[in-house]
C-alpha positions as CSV (number, residue, x, y, z in Angstrom):
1,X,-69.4,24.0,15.5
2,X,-72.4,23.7,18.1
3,X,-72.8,23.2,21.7
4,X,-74.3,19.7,23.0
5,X,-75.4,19.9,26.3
6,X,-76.7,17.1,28.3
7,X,-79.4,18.9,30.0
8,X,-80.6,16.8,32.6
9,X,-78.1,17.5,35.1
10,X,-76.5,20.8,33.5
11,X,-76.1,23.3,36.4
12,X,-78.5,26.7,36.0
13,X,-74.9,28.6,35.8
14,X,-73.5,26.9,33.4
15,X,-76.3,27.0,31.2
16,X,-76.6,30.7,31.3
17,X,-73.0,31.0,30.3
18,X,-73.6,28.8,27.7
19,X,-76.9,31.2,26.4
20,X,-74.7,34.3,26.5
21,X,-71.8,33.2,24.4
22,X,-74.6,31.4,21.7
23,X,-76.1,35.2,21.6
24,X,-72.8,37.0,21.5
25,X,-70.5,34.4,18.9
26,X,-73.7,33.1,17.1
27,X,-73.0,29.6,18.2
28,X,-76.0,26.9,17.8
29,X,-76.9,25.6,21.1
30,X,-79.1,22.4,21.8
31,X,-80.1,20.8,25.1
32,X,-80.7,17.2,25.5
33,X,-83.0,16.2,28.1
34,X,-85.7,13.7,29.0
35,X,-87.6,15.8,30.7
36,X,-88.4,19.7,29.2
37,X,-85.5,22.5,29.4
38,X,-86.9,25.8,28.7
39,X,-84.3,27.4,26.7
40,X,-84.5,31.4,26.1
41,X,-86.0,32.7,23.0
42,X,-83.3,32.7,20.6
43,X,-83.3,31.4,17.0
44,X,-79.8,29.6,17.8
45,X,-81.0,27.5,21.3
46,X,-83.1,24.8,20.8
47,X,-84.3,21.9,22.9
48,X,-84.9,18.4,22.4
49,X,-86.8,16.0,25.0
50,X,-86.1,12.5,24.6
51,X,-88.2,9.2,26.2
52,X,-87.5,8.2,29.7
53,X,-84.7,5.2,29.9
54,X,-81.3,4.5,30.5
55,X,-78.8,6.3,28.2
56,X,-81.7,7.6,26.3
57,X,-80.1,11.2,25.8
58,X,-76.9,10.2,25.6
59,X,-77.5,8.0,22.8
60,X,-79.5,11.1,21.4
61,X,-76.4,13.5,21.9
62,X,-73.7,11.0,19.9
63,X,-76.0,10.5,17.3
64,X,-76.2,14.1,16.9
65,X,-72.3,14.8,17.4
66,X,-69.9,16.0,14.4
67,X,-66.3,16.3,14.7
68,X,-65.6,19.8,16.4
69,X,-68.5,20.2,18.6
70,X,-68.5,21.3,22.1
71,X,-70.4,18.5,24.2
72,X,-71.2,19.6,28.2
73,X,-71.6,16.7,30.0
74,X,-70.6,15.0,33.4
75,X,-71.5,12.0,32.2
76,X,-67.8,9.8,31.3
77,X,-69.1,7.0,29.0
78,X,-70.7,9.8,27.0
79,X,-67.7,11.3,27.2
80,X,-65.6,8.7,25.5
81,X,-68.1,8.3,22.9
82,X,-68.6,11.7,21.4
83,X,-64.6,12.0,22.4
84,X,-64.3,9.3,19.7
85,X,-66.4,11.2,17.4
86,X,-63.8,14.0,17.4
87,X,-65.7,16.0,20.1
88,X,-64.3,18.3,23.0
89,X,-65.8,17.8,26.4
90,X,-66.2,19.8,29.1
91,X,-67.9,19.2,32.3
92,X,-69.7,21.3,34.2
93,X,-67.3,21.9,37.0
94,X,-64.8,22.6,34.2
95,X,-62.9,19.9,33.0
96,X,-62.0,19.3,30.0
97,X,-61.8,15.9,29.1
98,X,-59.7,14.8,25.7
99,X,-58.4,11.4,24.1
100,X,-55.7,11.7,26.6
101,X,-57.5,11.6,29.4
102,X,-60.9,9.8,28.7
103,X,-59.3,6.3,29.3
104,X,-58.1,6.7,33.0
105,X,-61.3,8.7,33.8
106,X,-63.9,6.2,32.4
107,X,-61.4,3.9,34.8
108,X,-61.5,5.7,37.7
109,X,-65.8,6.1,36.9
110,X,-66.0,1.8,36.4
111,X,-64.0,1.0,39.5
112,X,-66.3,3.7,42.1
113,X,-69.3,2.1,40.0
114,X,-67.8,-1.4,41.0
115,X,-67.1,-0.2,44.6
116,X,-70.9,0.7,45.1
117,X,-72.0,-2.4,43.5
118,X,-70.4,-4.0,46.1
119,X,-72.6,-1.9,48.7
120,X,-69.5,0.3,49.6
121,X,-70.6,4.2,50.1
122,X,-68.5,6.2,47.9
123,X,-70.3,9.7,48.7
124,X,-71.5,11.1,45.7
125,X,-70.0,14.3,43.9
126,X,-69.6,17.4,45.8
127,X,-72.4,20.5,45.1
128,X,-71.5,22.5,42.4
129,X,-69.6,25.7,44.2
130,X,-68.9,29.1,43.2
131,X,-65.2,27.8,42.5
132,X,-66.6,25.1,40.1
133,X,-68.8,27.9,38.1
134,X,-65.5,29.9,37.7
135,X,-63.9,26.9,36.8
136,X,-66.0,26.1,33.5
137,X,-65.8,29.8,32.7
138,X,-62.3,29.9,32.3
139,X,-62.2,26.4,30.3
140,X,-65.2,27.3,28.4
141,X,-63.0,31.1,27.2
142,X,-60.2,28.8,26.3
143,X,-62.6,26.9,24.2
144,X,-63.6,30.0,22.5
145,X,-60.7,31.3,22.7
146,X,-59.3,28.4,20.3
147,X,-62.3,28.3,18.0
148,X,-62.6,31.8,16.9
């Protein structure tokens, strides 16, 4: 098992949750970005910068994806792809999406798409809070929790 993590738009906190439990379990990290991440020195943490384009990373991140990998991403059609692969998904404001409950999700995600299409403001996501940090903590332990 490894850790995927769409880096682009990975909050700082979460990221430094995710360094301290590669250190302390021994669990491979890598960080997917199109731009450059600097991950800490650590044999186990490496990072990968892909070209500039749409879906770039993410296609980056599936190809990479096995069956039982940990994939931290707030992006939903990524989601439902490495979902499909067999992977678990959390996002960064800790929720963990699964085969049953990708489908109404990436709904939910197509119809606000459609909605701004059509020029109507949806707001965009709320900032990432102190609740949201504790949030991915406690789903990223249960994650742990279950794999060790």
């Amino acid at each position: 098992m490894r850790i995927l993590v769409d880096a682009d738009a990975c909050p700082g906190p979460v990221k430094e949750m995710l360094f301290r439990a590669s250190a302390r379990r021994d669990i491979a990290i890598v960080l997917v970005a199109n731009r450059w991440v600097e991950p800490p020195k650590s044999d186990l943490i490496t990072a990968i910068v892909v070209p500039q384009g749409p879906d770039v990373a993410d296609d980056r991140i599936v190809e990479m994806t096995s069956a039982g990998d940990l994939i931290i991403t707030a992006d939903i059609p990524l989601a439902d792809r490495v979902i499909a692969k067999g992977a678990t998904v959390i996002t960064p404001k800790g929720h963990l999406l699964t085969a049953s409950n990708i489908g109404e999700r990436l709904s939910l995600r197509n119809v606000m798409d459609e909605m701004r299409g059509a020029g109507i403001d949806t707001g965009g996501p709320s900032p990432y809070s102190t609740k949201d940090k504790q949030r991915f903590a406690a789903a990223f332990d249960r994650f742990l929790a279950k794999y060790s």
